[in-house]
GURO-746188 format. One record per residue (C-alpha): x negated, y, z negated; residue number from 1. Coordinates in steps of 0.1 Angstrom, whole numbers, plus 2048, in hexadecimal, padded with zeros to 3 digits. Each point is the difference from the previous one (the first is absolute). Layout:
BEGIN
((X, Y, Z), NUM),
...
This chain:
BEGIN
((CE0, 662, DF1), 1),
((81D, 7EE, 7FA), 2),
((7FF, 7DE, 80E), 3),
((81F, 7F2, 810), 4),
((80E, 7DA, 801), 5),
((81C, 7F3, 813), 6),
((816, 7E4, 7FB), 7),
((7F2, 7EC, 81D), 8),
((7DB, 80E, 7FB), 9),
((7F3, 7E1, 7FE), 10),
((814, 7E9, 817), 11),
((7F9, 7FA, 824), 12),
((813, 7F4, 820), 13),
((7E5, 7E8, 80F), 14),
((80C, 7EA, 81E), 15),
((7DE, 7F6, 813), 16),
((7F5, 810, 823), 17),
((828, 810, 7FF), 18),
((803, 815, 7E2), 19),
((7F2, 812, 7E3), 20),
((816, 818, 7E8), 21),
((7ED, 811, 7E2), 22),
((802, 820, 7E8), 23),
((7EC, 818, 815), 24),
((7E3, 815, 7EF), 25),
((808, 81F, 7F1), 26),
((7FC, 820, 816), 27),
((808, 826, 7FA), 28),
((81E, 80A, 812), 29),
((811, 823, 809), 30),
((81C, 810, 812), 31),
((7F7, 820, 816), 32),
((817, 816, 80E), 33),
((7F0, 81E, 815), 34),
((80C, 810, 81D), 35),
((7F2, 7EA, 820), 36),
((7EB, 81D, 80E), 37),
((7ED, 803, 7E5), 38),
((7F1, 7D9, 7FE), 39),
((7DE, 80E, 80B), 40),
((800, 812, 7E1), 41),
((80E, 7E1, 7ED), 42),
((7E7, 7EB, 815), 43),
((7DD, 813, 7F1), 44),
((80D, 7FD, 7DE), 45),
((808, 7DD, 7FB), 46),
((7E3, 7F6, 819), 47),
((817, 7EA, 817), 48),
((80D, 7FF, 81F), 49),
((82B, 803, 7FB), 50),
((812, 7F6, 81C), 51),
((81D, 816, 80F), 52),
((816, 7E8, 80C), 53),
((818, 7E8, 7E9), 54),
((7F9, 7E2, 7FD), 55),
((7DD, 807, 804), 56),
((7E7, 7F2, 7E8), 57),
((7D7, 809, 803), 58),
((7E5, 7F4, 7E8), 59),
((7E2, 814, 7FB), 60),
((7EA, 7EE, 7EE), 61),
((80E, 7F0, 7DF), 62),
((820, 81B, 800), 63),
((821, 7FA, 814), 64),
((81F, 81B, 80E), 65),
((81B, 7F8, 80E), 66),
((819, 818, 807), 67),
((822, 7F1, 7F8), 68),
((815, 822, 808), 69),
((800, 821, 811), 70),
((7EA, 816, 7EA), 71),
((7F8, 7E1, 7E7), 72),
((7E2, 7E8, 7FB), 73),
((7F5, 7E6, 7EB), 74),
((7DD, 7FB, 7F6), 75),
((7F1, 7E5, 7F2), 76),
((7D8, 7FB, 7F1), 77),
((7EE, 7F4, 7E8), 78),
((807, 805, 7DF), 79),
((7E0, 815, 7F8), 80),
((809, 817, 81D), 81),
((820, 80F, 7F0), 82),
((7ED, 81B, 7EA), 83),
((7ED, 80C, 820), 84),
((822, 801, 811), 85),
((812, 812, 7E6), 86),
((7E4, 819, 7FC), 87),
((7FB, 804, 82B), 88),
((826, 80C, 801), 89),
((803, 80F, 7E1), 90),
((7E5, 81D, 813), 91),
((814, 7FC, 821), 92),
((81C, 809, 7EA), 93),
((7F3, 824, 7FC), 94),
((804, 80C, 825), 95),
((81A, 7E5, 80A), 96),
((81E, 7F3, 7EE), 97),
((809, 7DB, 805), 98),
((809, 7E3, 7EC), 99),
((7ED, 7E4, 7EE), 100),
((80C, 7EB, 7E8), 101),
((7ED, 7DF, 7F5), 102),
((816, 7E2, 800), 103),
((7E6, 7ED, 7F0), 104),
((812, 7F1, 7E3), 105),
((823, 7FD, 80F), 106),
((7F2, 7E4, 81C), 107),
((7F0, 7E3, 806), 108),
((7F1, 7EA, 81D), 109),
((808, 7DB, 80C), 110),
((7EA, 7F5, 81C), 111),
((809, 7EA, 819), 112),
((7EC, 7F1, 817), 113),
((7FD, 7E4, 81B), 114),
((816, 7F4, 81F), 115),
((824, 7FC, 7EA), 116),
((7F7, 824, 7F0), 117),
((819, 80D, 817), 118),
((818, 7E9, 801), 119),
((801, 7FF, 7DB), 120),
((808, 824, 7FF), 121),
((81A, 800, 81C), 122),
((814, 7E8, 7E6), 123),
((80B, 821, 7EF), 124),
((7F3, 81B, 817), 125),
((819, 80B, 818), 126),
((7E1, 812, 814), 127),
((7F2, 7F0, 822), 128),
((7E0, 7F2, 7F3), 129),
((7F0, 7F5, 822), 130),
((80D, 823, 80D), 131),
((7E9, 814, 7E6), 132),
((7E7, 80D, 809), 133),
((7DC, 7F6, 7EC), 134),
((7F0, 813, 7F4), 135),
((828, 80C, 7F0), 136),
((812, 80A, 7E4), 137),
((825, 805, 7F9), 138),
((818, 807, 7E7), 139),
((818, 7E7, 7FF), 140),
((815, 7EC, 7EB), 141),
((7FB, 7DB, 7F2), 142),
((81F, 7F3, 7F8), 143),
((80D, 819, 7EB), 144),
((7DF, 80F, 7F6), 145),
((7ED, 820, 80F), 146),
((7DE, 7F5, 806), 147),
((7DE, 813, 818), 148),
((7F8, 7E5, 81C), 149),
((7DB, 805, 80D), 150),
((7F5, 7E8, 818), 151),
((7DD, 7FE, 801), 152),
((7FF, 7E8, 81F), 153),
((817, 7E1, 810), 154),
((7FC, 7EA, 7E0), 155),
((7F8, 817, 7E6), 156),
((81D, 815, 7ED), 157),
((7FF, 810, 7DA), 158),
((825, 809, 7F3), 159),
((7FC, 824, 7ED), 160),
((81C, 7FA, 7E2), 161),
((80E, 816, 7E4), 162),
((7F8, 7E8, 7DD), 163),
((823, 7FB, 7FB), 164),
((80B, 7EE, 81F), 165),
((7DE, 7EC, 803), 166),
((80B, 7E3, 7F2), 167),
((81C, 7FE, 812), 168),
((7EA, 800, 81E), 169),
((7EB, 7EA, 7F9), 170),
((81E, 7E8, 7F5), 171),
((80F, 801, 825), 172),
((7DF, 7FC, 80F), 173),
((7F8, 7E1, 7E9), 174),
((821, 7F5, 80C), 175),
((7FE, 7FF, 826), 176),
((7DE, 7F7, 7FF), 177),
((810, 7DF, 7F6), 178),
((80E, 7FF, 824), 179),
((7D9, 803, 80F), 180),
((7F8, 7E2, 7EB), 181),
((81E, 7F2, 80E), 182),
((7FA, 802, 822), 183),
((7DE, 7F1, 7FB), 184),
((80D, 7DF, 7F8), 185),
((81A, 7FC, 81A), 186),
């Protein structure tokens, strides 16, 4: 498998008890699209719950879906759970037409974490942060790049990014997290 490296895969935002910023493990990640009454079916193949409502983000175990549209959702697992998934829908396939496309290679993770985690993010974010509901996800822009928001709980985010705006991210949020260390000295 081919291993990917980032420009900031390496590098970490560490500002003690406030903040931590850090290239996020690897996962497999796919877009579904299938008509909403047929999630039960989507359900028993991929072996997680999917929620219904946007916004909505449920972990089962070590996999995650979040449904960021009317008839779409993004999963996200483990890297050695993507043949499995591929393979589970691939059957479903055969009596029900639907969409899955792994995004594996096109994204990758930043986790943030601790009690500036949101604020950080609300630096380029024009979401509500404290209004979000955890467990969440969204698809929103940062700046001026698309990015998947999950938020696993109050202090906890990972930023889904395409490759070629990651940098960039990571840039702005090396930026304003300047202004945490600020505000720890004044």
């Amino acid at each position: 498998m081919l291993e990917q490296t980032n420009p900031y895969s390496n590098r970490r935002i560490v500002i003690s008890g406030r903040l931590e910023v850090h290239s996020a493990p690897d996962a497999a990640r796919f877009i579904l699209r299938i008509a909403p009454e047929k999630l039960a079916l989507a359900e028993k193949a991929l072996g997680a719950k999917i929620p219904a409502k946007i916004g909505d983000l449920v972990k089962t175990g070590e996999t995650a879906v979040a449904c960021i549209g009317p008839d779409e959702w993004y999963i996200w697992a483990e890297e050695v759970k993507a043949g499995a998934i591929v393979e589970a829908f691939g059957k479903l396939y055969e009596n029900e037409p639907h969409s899955l496309v792994e995004v594996s290679h096109r994204e990758t993770g930043i986790d943030l974490t601790g009690p500036q985690a949101e604020w950080l993010l609300n630096a380029a974010s024009p979401l509500e942060l404290a209004q979000m509901q955890a467990p969440g996800a969204a698809r929103t822009i940062f700046d001026r790049a698309q990015v998947i928001l999950l938020k696993w709980d109050a202090a906890h985010y990972r930023i889904e990014v395409w490759n070629s705006f990651a940098d960039h991210v990571w840039t702005l949020l090396e930026a304003a997290s300047h202004e945490v260390e600020l505000e720890m000295l004044s």
